[in-house]
N, C-alpha and C positions, 0 to 999 in steps of 0.2 A: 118485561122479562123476555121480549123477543131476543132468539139467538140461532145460530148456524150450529148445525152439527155435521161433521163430513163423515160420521159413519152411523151406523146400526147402533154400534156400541155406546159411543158418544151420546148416540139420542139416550138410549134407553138408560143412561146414567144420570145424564142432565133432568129426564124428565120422568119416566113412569117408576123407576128404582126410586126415585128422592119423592114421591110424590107417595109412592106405596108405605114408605117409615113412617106418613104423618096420617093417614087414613085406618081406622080401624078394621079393617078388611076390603078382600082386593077390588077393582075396578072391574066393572062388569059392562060392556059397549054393547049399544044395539046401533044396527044399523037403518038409518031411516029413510036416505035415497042413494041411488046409487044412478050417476049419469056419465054413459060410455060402454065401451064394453070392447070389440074390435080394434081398439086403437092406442094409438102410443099413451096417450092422456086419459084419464079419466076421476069424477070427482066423487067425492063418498061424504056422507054426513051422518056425523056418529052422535050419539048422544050416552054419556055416560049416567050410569041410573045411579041415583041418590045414594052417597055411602056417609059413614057417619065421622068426620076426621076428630082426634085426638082430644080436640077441646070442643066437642060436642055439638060443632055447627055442621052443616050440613052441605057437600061435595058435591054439584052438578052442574054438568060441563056439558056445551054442546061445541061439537068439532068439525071442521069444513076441511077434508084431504083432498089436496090435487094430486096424483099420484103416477106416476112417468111411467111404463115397462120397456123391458126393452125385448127383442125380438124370440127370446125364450120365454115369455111372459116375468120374468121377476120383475119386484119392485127394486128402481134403481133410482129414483128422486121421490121423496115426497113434502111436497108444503102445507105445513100444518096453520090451519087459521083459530083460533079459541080466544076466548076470553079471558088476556094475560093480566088484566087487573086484579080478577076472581084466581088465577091461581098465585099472583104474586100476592096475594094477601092471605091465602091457605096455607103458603110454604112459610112464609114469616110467622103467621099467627102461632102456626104448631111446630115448627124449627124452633123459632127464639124463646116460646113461649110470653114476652111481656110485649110483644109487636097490637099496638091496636088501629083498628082501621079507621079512616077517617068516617067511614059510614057506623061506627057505634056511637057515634056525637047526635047524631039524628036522632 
């Protein structure tokens, strides 16, 4: 489920809006290292704490941000690295509802 998004908006439509419909309550990040700080680049590693999605399984996500700024400090690129398996099998399971993953065969 890797994709490009060219804005803000974009992301947060493709990703934490559509992600937020299938989760029983919202996403709560903590932040677990943060490497950089002075500089144009820097990387962040998030982890999302366990929420409970729709059909009853359980939502937890860790996230690797490289994060661009530019010289007013905003954020103006970021590449998000996650486990697209685990959310493209969250978004189908509780989207389509009859989606099963090949790890419930196990």
């Amino acid at each position: 489920m890797s994709q490009r998004f060219r804005t803000l908006e974009d992301f947060q439509n493709g990703t934490l809006k559509r992600l937020a419909k299938v989760l029983k309550e919202p996403l709560r990040f903590e932040v677990m290292n943060v490497i950089g700080g002075d500089q144009e680049w820097a990387s962040v590693e998030l982890r999302a704490q366990p929420v409970e999605c729709k059909n009853g399984r359980s939502y937890e996500m860790v996230y690797a941000w490289n994060i661009r700024f530019n010289d007013e400090g905003m954020i103006v690129q970021v590449r998000a690295y996650l486990d697209t398996a685990l959310l493209t099998d969250t978004l189908r399971e509780n989207e389509c509802g009859s989606y099963r993953s090949p790890r419930d065969v196990y």
